[in-house]
C-alpha positions in Angstrom: 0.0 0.0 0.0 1.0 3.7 -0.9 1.8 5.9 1.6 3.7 9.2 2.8 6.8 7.7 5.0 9.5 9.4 7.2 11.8 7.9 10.1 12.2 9.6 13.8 13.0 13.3 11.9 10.3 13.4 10.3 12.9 14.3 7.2 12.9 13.7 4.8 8.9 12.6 3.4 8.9 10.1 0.7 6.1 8.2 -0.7 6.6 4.7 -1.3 4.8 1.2 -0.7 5.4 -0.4 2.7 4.5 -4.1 3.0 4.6 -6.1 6.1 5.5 -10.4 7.0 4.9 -12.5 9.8 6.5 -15.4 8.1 9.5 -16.3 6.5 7.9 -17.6 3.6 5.9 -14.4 2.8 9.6 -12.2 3.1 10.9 -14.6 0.3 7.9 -13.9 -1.6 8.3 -10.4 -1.5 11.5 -9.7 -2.3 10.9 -12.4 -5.0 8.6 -9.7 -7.1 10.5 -6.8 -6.0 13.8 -5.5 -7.9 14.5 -3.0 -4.5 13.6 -3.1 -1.3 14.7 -2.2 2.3 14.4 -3.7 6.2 12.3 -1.4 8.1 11.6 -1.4 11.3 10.2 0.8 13.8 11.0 3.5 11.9 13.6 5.4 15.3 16.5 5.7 13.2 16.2 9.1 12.4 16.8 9.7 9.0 16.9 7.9 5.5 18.4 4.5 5.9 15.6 2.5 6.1 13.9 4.6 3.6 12.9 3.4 0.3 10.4 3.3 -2.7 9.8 -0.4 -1.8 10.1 -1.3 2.1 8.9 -4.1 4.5 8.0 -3.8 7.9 9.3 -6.3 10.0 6.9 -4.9 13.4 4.2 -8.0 12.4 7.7 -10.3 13.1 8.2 -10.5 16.5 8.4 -13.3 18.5 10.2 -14.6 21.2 11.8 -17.9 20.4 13.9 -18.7 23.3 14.8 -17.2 26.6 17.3 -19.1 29.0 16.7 -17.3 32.6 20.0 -19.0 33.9 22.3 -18.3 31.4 21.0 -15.1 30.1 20.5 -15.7 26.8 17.4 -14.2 24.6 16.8 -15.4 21.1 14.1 -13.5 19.1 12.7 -12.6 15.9 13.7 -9.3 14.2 10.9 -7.0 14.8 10.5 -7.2 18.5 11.2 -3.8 20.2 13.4 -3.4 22.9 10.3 -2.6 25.7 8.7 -5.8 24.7 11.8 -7.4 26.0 12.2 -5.3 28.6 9.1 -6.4 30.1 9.7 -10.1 30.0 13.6 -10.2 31.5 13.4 -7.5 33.8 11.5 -9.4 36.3 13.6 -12.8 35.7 16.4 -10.6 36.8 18.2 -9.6 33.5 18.8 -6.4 31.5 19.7 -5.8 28.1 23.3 -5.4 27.3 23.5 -2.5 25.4 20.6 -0.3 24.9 20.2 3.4 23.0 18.5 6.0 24.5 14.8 4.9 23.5 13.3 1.6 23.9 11.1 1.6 20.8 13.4 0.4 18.7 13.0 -3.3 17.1 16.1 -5.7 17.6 17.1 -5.9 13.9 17.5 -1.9 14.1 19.2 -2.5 16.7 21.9 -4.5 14.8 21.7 -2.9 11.6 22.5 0.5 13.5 24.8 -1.2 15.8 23.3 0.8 19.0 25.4 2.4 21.3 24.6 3.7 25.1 26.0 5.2 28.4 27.6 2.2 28.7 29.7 2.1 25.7 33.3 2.4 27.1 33.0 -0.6 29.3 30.4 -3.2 27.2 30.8 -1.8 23.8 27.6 -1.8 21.4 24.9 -4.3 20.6 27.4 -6.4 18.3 29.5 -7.1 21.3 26.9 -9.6 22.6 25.1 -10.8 19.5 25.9 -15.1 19.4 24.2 -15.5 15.8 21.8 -14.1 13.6 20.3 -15.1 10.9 19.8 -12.9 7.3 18.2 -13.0 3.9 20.8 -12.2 1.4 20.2 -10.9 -2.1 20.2 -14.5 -3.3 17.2 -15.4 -1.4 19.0 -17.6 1.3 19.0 -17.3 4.6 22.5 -17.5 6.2 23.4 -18.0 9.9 26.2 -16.1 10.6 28.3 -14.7 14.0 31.7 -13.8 14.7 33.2 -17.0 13.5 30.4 -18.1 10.7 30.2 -16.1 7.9 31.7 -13.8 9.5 32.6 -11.2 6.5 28.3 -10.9 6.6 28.0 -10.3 10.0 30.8 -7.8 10.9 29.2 -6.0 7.6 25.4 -6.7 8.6 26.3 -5.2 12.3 25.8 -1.2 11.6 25.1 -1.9 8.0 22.3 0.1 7.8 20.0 -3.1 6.1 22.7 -3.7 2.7 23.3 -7.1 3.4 19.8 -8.1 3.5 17.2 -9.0 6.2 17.9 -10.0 9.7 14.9 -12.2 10.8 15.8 -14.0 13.6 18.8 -12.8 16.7 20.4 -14.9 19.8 22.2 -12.3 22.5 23.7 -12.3 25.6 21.8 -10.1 28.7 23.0 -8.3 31.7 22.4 -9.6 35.3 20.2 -7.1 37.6 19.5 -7.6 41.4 16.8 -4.5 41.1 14.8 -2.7 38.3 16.4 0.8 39.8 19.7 2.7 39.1 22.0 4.3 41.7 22.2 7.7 39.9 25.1 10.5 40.4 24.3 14.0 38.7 27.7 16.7 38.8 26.9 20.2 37.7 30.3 21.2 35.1 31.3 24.8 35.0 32.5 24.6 31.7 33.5 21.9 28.9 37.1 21.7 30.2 35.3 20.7 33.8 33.2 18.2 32.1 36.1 16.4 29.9 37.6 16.7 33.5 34.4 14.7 35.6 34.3 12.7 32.5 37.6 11.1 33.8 37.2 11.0 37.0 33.6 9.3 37.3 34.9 6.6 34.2 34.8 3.7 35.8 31.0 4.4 36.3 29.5 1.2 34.0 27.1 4.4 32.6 27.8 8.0 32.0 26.7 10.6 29.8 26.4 15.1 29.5 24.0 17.5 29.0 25.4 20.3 26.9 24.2 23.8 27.2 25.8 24.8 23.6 25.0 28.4 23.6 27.3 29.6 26.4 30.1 31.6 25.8 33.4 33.1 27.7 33.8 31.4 31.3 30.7 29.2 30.8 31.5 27.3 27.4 30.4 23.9 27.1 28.9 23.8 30.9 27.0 20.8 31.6 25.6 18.2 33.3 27.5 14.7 33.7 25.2 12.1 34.7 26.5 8.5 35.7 24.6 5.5 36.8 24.6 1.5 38.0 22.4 -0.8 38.3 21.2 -0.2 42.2 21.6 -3.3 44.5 19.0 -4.4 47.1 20.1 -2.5 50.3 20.8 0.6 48.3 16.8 0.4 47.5 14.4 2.5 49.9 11.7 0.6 51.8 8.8 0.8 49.8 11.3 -0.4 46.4 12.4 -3.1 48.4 8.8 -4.2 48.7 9.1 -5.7 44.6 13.0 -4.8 43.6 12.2 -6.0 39.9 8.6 -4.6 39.6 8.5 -2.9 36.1 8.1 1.1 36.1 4.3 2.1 35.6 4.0 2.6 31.9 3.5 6.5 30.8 1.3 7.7 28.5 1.8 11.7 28.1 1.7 12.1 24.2 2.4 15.5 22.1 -0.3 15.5 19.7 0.4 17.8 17.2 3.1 19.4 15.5 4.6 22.5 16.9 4.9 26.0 14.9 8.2 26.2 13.5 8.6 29.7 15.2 8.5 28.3 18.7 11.9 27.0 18.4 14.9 29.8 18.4 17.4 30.8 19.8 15.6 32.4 22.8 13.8 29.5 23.6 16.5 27.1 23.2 18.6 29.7 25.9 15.5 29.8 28.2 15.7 26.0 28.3 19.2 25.7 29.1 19.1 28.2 31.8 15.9 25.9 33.3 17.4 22.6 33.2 20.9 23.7 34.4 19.5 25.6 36.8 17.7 22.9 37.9 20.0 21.1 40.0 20.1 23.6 42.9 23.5 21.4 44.3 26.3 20.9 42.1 26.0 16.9 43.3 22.8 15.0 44.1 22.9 11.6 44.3 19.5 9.1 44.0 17.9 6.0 43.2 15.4 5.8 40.5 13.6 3.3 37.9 15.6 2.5 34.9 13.0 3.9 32.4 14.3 7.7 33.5 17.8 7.2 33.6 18.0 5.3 30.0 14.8 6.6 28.4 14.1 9.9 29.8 12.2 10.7 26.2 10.4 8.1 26.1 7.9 9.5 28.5 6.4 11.6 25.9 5.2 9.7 23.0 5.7 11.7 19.2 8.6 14.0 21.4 9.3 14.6 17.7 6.3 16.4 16.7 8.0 19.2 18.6 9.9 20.5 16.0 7.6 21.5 14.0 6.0 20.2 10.3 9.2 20.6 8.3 10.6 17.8 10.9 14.4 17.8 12.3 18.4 16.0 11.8 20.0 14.8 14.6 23.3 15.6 14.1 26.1 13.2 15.7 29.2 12.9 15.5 32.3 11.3 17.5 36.4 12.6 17.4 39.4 10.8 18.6 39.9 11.0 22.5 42.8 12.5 21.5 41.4 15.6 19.4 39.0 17.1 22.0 40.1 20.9 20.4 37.9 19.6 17.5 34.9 19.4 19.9 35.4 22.7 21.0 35.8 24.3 17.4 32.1 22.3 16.8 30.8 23.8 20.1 32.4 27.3 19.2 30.5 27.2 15.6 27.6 26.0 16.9 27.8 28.4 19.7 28.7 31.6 17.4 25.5 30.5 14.7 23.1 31.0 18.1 22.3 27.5 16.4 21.8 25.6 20.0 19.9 22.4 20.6 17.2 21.7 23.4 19.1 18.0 22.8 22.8 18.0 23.2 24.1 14.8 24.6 27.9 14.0 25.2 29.3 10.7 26.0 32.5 8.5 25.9 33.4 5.7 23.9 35.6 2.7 24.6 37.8 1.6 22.1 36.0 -0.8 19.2 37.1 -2.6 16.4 35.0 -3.6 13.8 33.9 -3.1 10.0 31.7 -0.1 9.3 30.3 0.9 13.3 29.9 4.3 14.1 32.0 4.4 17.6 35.5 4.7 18.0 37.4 5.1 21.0 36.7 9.4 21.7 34.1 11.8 22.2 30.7 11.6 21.0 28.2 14.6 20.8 24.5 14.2 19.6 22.7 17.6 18.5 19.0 17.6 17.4 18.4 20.7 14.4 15.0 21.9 13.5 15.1 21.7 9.4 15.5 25.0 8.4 16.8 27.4 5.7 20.5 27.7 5.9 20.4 24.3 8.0 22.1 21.8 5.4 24.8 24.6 5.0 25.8 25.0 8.5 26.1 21.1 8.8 28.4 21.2 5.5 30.5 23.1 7.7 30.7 21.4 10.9 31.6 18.0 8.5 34.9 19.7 7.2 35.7 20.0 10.9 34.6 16.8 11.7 36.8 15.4 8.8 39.9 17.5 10.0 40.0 15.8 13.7 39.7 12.6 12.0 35.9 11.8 13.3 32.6 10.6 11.2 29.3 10.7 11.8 26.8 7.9 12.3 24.9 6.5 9.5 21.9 5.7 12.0 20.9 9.2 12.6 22.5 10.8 9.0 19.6 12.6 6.7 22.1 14.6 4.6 26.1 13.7 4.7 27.7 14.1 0.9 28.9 10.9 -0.4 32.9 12.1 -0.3 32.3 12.9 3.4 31.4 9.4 4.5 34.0 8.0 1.9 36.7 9.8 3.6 35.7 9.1 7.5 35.1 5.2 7.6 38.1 3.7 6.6 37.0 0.5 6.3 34.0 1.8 3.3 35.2 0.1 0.4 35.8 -3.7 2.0 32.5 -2.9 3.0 31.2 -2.3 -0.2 33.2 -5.3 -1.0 30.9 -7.2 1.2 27.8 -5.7 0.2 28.3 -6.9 -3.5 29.5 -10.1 -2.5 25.9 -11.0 -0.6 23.6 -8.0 -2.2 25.1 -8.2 -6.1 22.1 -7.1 -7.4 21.2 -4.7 -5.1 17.9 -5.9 -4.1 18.0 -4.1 -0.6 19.0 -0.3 -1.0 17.6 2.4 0.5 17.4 6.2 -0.1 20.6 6.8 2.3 22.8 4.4 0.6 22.0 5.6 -2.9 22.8 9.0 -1.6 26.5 7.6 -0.6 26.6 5.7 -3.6 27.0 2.4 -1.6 24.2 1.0 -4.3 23.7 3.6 -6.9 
C-alpha cells in the first residue's frame, strides 16, 4: 500500500509502498517480485536509511523464540522492540546489554545500526553480545552467521544500515540485575574543560553521559551536566522499592499531539531551556535512586517528542572525534555556539575503544545535536563535517539525513571492504535504501 513515509525526523517525506511479513515464507515472496527493497523497522533511526520506494516492515515479526533465565541468553525474531523485552527479562532478573537511548526500537534496528549507550566504554555496542543471527541475502537464502560463521556478513550486517539483506531472527547475551532501579550521580560542570575533567574521573562508572548547554560563551562554554549511573543493589533500595526490587516502572502515557509551529523553536527558547534545566539542579552533586525507564529513556515519557519541532521535521546531528582531538569538539561547540544554532538535545558521552567493520563508535568523544530543518540548516552542517573530517571523526549513519557521499567515503576507513561485502551477498542490489544511494554504496 502507498503511503507518505519518514523515520524519527520526520525528514525527509517520501512516498513509497510499505509491505509487512509475519512469516519467513511471505519475506521470500516479496523480495521475489521486488527489484528494490529495504528492512524497516520501527521507523527510530532518524533519517533515510531505512527509507525506500519499496520497504517491509518487520513490526508484524516479533516473536520470542527462546529465553534461557539462567544463562541469560534471549533469542528472538527481528521486529520485536526493545520494551517488549524489557518487560519479560526484567522481572527474571536480566537487563539488556547494550541499549540506545529509547526503547522503541526493534532488535534488527538495533543491529543494523549497531546501537550504542552510556555504557559504551566498558560493554561496547549491541554487536559485542550478538551469538548468531540469521539474514536473507540478495540471493534469497538465509544464512546463519556470528563472529566465527560467515563472519565477512556479520561484521558488515552489524551497523550496515539493512545492505546485506534482512535480519529475521537474533540470539544475544543479557546483563544480570539484582533491582529494576539505578543508583544515579548528577555533577553540575562549569565549563566543557570541567566536564572532559568529571568525564575522567567518574569513568569507571559502567554508565555515564552530559547534557550540553551549547550556547554559552566566555567562562561558561560547554557547561553541563554529567550524569552517571549502576544498576542499584538491594540495600541501596528505599523501603517501599524493596517491597518488589524488579517490579517494572508504571508505563507512561503523556503524548504531544500535534506538530509545533516552527517559530516556537529559536534561539531564545533554546537559551530559556538551558538556563531551566541547568539551573535545575540547585546542588552541584545529588545523588538518587530511580527506575531504569528515566535514567536510560528519559524521552520516552512523551510519545511523538518529535512532533516538537515542528512540520518541516528535524536532523540529529552526531558525530564522534578521537579522544585525543577534543580541540575539535570545541571548534564544533564554538560554531555552533557563534551561529546562536543551539539544541534543546545535546548529549555528550564516551566511547571505549571498538574494532570492527563499518560501526559508528570509535574510542573518543561523542556529541549528539537535534536541528529543527530549516533554511540555511544543510549549510551550517556542511561546515561542521569539514571540521569533523579534520579531527579525524565521522558521523553515524543511524541518525545521518544529509552527509555528501565524499564525506562518509573519507571518514570510515573501512567503506570500500564494506562495499566489497555488500556486492558479494547483495550483487544485485535488491536491498537499498534512499541513504545508501545517496552515498553511492548502491547507486
Amino acid at each position: 500500500m502507498e503511503k507518505r513515509l519518514a523515520n524519527w525526523g520526520n525528514y525527509p517525506v517520501i512516498s513509497c509502498d510499505e509491505s509487512s511479513f509475519s512469516q519467513e515464507e511471505q519475506v521470500q515472496d516479496f523480495i521475489s517480485t521486488h527489484s528494490s527493497v529495504i528492512a524497516r523497522g520501527n521507523g527510530r533511526c532518524y533519517g533515510d536509511a531505512s527509507l525506500a520506494q519499496h520497504s517491509v516492515s518487520t513490526l508484524k515479526y516479533d516473536k520470542v523464540l527462546a529465553f534461557d533465565t539462567t544463562k541469560g541468553i534471549f533469542e528472538c525474531q527481528s521486529g520485536i522492540t526493545l520494551d517488549q523485552i524489557l518487560d519479560i527479562i526484567v522481572p527474571q532478573g536480566w537487563f539488556l546489554p547494550v541499549t540506545p537511548g529509547t526503547k522503541f526500537i526493534t532488535v534488527g534496528g538495533a543491529v543494523a545500526s549497531d546501537v550504542h549507550g552510556k555504557n559504551h566504554h566498558v560493554d561496547g555496542s549491541f554487536s559485542g553480545h550478538i551469538i548468531d543471527m540469521d539474514v536473507i541475502t540478495g540471493n534469497k537464502e538465509t544464512i546463519t552467521c556470528s563472529p566465527a560463521d560467515h563472519s565477512d556478513l556479520f561484521w558488515a550486517t552489524c551497523g550496515g544500515m539493512g545492505l546485506t539483506g534482512i535480519i529475521t531472527r537474533v540470539k544475544f547475551g543479557l546483563k544480570k540485575i539484582d533491582t529494576a532501579y539505578i543508583r544515579q550521580k548528577q555533577i553540575k560542570a562549569r565549563n566543557l574543560e570541567d566536564l572532559i575533567r568529571l568525564f575522567e574521573e567518574y569513568k569507571d562508572y559502567t554508565y555515564s553521559m552530559a547534557w550540553i548547554d551549547c550556547l554559552q560563551k566566555g567562562d561558561s562554554f560547554g557547561r553541563g551536566i554529567l550524569i552517571v549511573g549502576e544498576h542499584a543493589r538491594p540495600e541501596e533500595l528505599n523501603e517501599q522499592q524493596r517491597k518488589a526490587p524488579l517490579q517494572l516502572p508504571a508505563k507512561r502515557k503523556l503524548s504531544l499531539p500535534f506538530n509545533l509551529p516552527s517559530f516556537a523553536l529559536n534561539t531564545l527558547t533554546v537559551k530559556a531551556f538551558n538556563w531551566l534545566y541547568y539551573l535545575k539542579n540547585t546542588k552541584r552533586e545529588i545523588n538518587n535512586v530511580i527506575p531504569y525507564e528515566p535514567f536510560f529513556y528519559p524521552l520516552d515519557a512523551i510519545l511523538h517528542w518529535n512532533r516538537g519541532y515542528g512540520k518541516a521535521g528535524f536532523v540529529q546531528y552526531q558525530f564522534v572525534l578521537p579522544l585525543e582531538k577534543k580541540e575539535g569538539l570545541i571548534a564544533i561547540l564554538q560554531r555552533i555556539s557563534d551561529a546562536g544554532l543551539g539544541s534543546f538535545l545535546a548529549v555528550l558521552k564516551v566511547f571505549g575503544r571498538q574494532d570492527s567493520l563499518i560501526s559508528f563508535p570509535m574510542e573518543g568523544y561523542t556529541l549528539a545535536l537535534d536541528f529543527p530543518v530549516r533554511k540555511g540548516l544543510f549549510e551550517f552542517l556542511d561546515k561542521l563535517d569539514e571540521i569533523v573530517l579534520q579531527y579525524g571523526g565521522r558521523l553515524y549513519l543511524s541518525k545521518d539525513a544529509r552527509m555528501k557521499q565524499e564525506v562518509f567515503w573519507q571518514s570510515y576507513p573501512n567503506a570500500q571492504k564494506f562495499a566489497d561485502i555488500i556486492k558479494t551477498y547483495n550483487g544485485a542490489k535488491l536491498f537499498r535504501s534512499v541513504q545508501s544511494d545517496r552515498l553511492l554504496l548502491t547507486e
